[in-house]
ZAMARGU-4260 file (C-alpha; in steps of 0.2 Angstrom, whole numbers, plus 5000, padded with zeros to 4 digits):
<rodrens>
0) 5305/4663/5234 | 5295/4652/5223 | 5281/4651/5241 | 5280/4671/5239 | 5276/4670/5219
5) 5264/4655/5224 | 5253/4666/5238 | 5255/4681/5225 | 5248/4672/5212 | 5235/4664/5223
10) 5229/4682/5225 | 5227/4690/5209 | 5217/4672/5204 | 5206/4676/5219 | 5207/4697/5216
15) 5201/4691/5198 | 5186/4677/5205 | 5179/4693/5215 | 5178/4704/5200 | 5169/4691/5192
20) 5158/4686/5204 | 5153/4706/5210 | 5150/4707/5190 | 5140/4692/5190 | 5129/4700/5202
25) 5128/4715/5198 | 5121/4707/5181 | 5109/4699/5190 | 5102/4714/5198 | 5103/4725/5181
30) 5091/4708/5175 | 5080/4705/5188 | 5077/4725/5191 | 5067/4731/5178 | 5056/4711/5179
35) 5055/4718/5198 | 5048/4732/5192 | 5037/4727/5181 | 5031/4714/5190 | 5027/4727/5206
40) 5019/4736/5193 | 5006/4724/5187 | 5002/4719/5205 | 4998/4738/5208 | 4989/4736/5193
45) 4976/4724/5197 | 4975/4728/5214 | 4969/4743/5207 | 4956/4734/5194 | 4952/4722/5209
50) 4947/4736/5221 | 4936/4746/5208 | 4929/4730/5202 | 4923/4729/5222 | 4920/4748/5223
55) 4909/4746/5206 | 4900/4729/5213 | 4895/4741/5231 | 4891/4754/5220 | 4879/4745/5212
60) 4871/4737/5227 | 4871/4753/5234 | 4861/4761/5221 | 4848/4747/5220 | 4846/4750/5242
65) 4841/4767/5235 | 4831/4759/5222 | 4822/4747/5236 | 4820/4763/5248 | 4810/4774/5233
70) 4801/4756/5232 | 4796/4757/5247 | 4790/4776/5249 | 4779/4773/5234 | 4771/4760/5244
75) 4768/4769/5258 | 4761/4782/5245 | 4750/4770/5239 | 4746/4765/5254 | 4739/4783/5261
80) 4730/4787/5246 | 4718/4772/5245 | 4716/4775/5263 | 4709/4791/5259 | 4699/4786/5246
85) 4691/4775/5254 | 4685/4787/5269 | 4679/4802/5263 | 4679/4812/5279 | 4698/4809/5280
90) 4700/4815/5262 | 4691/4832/5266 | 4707/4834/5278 | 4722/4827/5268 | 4726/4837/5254
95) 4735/4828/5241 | 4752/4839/5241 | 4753/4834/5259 | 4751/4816/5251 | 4765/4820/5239
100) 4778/4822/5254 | 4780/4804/5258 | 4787/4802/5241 | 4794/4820/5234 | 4808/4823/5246
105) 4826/4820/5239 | 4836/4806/5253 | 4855/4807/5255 | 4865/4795/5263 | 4876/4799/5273
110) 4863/4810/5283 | 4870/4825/5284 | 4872/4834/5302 | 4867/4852/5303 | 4869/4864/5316
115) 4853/4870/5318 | 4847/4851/5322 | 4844/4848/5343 | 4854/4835/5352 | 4840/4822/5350
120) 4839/4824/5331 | 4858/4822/5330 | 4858/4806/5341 | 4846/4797/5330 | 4855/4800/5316
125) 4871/4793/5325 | 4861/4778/5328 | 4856/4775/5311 | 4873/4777/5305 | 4880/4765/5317
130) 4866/4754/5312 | 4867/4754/5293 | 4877/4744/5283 | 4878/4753/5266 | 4897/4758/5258
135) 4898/4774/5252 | 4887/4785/5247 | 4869/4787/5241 | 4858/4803/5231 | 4842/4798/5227
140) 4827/4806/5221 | 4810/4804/5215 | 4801/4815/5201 | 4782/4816/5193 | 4782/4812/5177
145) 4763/4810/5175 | 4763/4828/5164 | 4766/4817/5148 | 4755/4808/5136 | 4758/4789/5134
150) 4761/4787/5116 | 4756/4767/5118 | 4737/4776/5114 | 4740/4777/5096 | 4740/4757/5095
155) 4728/4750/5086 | 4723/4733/5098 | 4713/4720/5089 | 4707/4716/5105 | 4703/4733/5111
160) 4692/4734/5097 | 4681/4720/5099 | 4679/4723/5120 | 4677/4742/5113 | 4663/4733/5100
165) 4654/4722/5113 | 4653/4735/5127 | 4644/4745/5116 | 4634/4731/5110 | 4629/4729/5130
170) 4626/4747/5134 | 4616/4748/5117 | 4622/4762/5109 | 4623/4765/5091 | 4639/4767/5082
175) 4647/4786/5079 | 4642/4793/5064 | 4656/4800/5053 | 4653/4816/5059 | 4657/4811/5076
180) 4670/4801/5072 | 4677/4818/5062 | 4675/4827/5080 | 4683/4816/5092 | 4699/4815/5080
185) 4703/4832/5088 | 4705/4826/5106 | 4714/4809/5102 | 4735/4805/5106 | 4737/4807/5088
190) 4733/4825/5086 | 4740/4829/5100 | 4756/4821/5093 | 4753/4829/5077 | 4754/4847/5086
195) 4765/4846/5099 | 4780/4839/5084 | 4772/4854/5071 | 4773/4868/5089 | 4791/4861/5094
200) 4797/4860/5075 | 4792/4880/5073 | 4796/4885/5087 | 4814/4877/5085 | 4816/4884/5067
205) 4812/4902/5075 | 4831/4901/5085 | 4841/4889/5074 | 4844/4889/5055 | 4852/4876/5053
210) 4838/4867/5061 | 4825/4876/5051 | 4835/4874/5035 | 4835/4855/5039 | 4820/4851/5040
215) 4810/4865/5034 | 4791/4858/5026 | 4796/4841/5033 | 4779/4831/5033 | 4772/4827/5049
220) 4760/4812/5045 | 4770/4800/5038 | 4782/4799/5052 | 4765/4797/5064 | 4758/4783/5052
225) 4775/4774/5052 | 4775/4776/5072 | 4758/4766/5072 | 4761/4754/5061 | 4777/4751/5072
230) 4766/4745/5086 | 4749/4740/5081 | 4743/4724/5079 | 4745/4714/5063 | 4731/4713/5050
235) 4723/4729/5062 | 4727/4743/5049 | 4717/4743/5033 | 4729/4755/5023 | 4747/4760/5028
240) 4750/4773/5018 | 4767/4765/5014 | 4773/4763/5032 | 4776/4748/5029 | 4788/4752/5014
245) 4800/4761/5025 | 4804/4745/5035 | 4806/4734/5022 | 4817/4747/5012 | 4827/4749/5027
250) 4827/4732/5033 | 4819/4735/5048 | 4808/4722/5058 | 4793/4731/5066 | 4787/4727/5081
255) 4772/4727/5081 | 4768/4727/5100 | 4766/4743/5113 | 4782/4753/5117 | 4793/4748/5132
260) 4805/4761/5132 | 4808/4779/5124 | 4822/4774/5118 | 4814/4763/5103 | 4807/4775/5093
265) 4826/4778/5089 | 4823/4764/5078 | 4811/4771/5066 | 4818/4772/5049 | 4811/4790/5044
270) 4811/4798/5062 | 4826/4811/5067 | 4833/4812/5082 | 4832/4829/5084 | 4815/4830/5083
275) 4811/4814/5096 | 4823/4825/5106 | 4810/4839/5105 | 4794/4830/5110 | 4803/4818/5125
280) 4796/4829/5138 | 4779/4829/5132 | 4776/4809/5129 | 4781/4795/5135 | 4779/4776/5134
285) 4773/4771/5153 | 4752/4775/5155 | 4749/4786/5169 | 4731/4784/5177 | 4729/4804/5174
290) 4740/4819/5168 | 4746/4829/5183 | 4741/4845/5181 | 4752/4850/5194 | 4766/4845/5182
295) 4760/4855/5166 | 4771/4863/5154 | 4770/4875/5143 | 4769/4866/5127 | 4755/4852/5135
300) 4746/4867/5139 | 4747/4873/5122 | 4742/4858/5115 | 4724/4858/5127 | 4720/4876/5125
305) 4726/4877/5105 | 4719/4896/5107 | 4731/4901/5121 | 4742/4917/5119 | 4759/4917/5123
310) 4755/4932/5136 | 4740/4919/5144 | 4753/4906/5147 | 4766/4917/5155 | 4752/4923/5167
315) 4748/4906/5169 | 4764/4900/5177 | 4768/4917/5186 | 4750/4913/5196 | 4755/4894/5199
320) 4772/4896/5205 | 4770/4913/5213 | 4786/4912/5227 | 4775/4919/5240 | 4760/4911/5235
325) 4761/4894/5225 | 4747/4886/5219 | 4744/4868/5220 | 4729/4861/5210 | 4721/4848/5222
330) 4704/4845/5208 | 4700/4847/5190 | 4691/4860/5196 | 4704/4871/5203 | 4712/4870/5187
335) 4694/4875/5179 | 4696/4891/5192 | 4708/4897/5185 | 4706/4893/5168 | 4688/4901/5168
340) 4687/4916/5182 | 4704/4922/5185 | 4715/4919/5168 | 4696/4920/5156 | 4704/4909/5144
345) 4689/4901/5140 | 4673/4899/5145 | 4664/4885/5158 | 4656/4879/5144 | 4668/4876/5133
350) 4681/4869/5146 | 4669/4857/5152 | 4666/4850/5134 | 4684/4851/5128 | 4690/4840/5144
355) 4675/4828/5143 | 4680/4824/5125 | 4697/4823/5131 | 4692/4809/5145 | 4682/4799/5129
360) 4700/4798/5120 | 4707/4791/5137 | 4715/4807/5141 | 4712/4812/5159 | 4718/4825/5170
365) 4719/4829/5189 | 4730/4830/5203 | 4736/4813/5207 | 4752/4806/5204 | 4756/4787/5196
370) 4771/4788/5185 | 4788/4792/5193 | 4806/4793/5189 | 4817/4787/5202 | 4835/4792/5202
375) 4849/4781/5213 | 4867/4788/5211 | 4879/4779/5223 | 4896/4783/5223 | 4911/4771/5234
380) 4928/4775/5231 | 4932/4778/5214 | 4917/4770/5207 | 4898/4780/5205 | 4885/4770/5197
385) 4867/4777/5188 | 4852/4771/5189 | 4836/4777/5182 | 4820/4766/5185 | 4803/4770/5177
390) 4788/4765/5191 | 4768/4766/5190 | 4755/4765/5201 | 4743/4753/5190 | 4724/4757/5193
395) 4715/4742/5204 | 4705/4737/5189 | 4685/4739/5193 | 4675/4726/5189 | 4666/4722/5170
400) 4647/4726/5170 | 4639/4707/5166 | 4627/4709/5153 | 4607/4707/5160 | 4598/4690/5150
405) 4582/4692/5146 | 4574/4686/5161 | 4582/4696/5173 | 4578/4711/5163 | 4559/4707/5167
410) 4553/4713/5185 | 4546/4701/5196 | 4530/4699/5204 | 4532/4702/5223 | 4521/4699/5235
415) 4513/4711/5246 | 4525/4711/5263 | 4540/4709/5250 | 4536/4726/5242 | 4533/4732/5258
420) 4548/4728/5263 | 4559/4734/5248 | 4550/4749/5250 | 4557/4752/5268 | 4575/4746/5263
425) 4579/4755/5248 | 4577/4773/5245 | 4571/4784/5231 | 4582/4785/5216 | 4587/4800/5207
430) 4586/4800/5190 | 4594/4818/5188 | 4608/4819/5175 | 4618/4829/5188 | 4616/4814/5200
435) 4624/4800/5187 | 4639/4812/5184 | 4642/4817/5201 | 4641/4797/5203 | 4654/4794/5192
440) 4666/4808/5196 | 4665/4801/5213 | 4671/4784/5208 | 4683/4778/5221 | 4700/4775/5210
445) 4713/4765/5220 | 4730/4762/5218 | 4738/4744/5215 | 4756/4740/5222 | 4771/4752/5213
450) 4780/4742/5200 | 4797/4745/5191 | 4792/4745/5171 | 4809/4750/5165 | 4827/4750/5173
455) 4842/4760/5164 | 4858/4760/5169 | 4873/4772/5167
</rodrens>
């Protein structure tokens, strides 16, 4: 009797020790569950962050391939077109938009298999694949930006002005009158600022009122005389005209150096934004050795030809990107063509002056490119990076004329066989006019290696 209470209590106590210990662990689990959780959680997390961190870091290097690769087929560029300046005969059959194809062609990686490619076309491109190591994928493009007017021209440089002075000095010539000084005014970057703000302002007004009721009789010289001041020399501009005020009552440091970028004239104190947005395709920051005339707009050839009609400019552009016919201008003078004969705009006379005061303001035209905008966007898994670099083909520099002393300025004596001897070797000179400007239109300009002037990311 007392045995059987003894093993029936013995089974309630361990009855009683289960219940606690399934409670115990079912505790546990309700604990440790929702730290399980979140701990799977955070994992998932910055796996996550890890793997776009690495998709972002490719992405990059990626896009800087593409960068590399546009480096590269601006070098070939360079390459093809010193080549043809240097041999003339080679230039007579090159045409420069057949130049413009090493660079001008958009690249996307992965290439992209067509049906209408042969069997050997689509086995080279599974060879390159196979032998290419580059994560995701790649857009990149390359655009002309020579159309646009370097705004770096309205710096006044002390020491501009003194090579300006002493080359004068050498080719003794006098200094401009003020008449002259009056005239060329008209063809300098300023002006040209001066309009192309004063045409995009009423144009702008003409289709927004809220824009024209903004800024309706703003003044278009002081913001141009703060714009100088911001990035010409110290001590190098006798009077202001209270530029300077504006910096100092807004408490901004200026510069007082060239422009690197467009993007810091969005630090002048009394310039909108609106309106910088309005003249951005017309002017930049980075020189180009010429404008491309291939790449003019309607507003640059507003500001050329201020006498344009609105119907000569629509004519303009229907002749020059005609589908079935498109015009490319390979010269100044095809331009010229147009301008004179076909459109009648102007005549010869007039167009040769007008450009040839242009060119003595440093404002030259023709047909070959040197400022580009390179576009790289890579994309690898979730990540796609942007990246916009600025690149010029700097001019080779051509060599200073040394000023003649005075006693190589005087001829000397030679004797008899020496002259006759001279007179074999050299030929007769032509002191024509037309011969010393065909001279110097005929001046070899070559190209110096591409370089990356500005990088912008995002």
């Amino acid at each position: 009797m007392k045995l059987n209470k003894y093993n029936s209590l013995k089974k309630v106590l361990y009855s009683e020790r289960g219940s606690i210990a399934i409670m115990m662990v079912m505790s546990t689990i309700l604990i440790l569950t929702p730290i399980i959780i979140n701990f799977t959680y955070d994992t998932s997390i910055n796996k996550l962050k890890t793997m776009n961190k690495e998709d972002r870091f490719k992405a990059k290097l990626t896009a800087e391939s593409g960068l590399k690769f546009a480096m590269a087929r601006l070098r070939l560029y360079q390459e093809a077109y010193n080549f043809l300046q240097k041999n003339s005969s080679a230039k007579d059959m090159v045409k420069q938009e057949t130049l413009d194809l090493i660079w001008n062609f958009p690249f996307v990686y992965p290439i992209p298999v067509t049906e209408q490619m042969n069997a050997i076309q689509k086995n080279a491109i599974k060879e390159f694949m196979e032998e290419t190591v580059l994560d995701g994928q790649l857009q990149l493009t390359i655009e002309n930006i020579s159309n646009k007017i370097n705004l770096n021209k309205l710096r006044i440089s002390l020491l501009n002005l003194a090579i300006q002075e002493n080359d004068r000095i050498n080719a003794g010539k006098e200094e401009p009158s003020e008449a002259e000084r009056e005239e060329n005014l008209e063809y300098n970057a300023e002006t040209q600022l001066f309009n192309a703000v004063k045409n995009a302002i009423e144009k702008k007004s003409e289709t927004d009122d809220n824009f024209n009721a903004q800024f309706y009789g703003i003044e278009i010289s002081p913001l141009i005389n703060e714009l100088r001041y911001f990035i010409s020399d110290p001590e190098s501009i006798e009077d202001t005209a209270g530029a300077d005020r504006e910096f100092v009552d807004k408490g901004i440091v200026p510069k007082r150096a060239p422009l690197t970028s467009f993007n810091e004239l969005y630090t002048l104190p009394s310039w909108p934004d609106q309106i910088l947005k309005l003249i951005e395709n017309e002017f930049t920051v980075h020189g180009a050795i010429m404008i491309d005339l291939n790449k003019i707009t309607d507003k640059l050839l507003k500001l050329l030809i201020p006498d344009i009609t609105e119907e000569d400019i629509e004519e303009f552009f229907k002749y020059k990107n005609d589908p079935d016919d498109p015009k490319y201008f390979n010269s100044l003078d095809d331009f010229k063509n147009y301008i004179v004969n076909i459109g009648n705009i102007m005549t010869e006379a007039n167009f040769t002056e007008r450009f040839n005061k242009f060119a003595s303001q440093g404002l030259k035209f023709g047909h070959s490119p040197s400022l580009f905008k390179v576009l790289c966007t890579a994309t690898v898994g979730r990540s796609t990076f942007n990246l916009t670099a600025y690149v010029t083909l700097p001019a080779q520099p051509s060599p200073r004329p040394r000023p003649k002393k005075e006693d190589e300025s005087k001829p000397e004596e030679n004797t008899e066989s020496e002259q006759r001897d001279s007179d074999e070797e050299v030929p007769p000179a032509n002191n024509s006019t037309n011969s010393s400007t065909e001279n110097k239109e005929d001046q070899k300009t070559l190209l110096l290696k591409p370089r990356v002037v500005e990088i912008i990311i995002g």
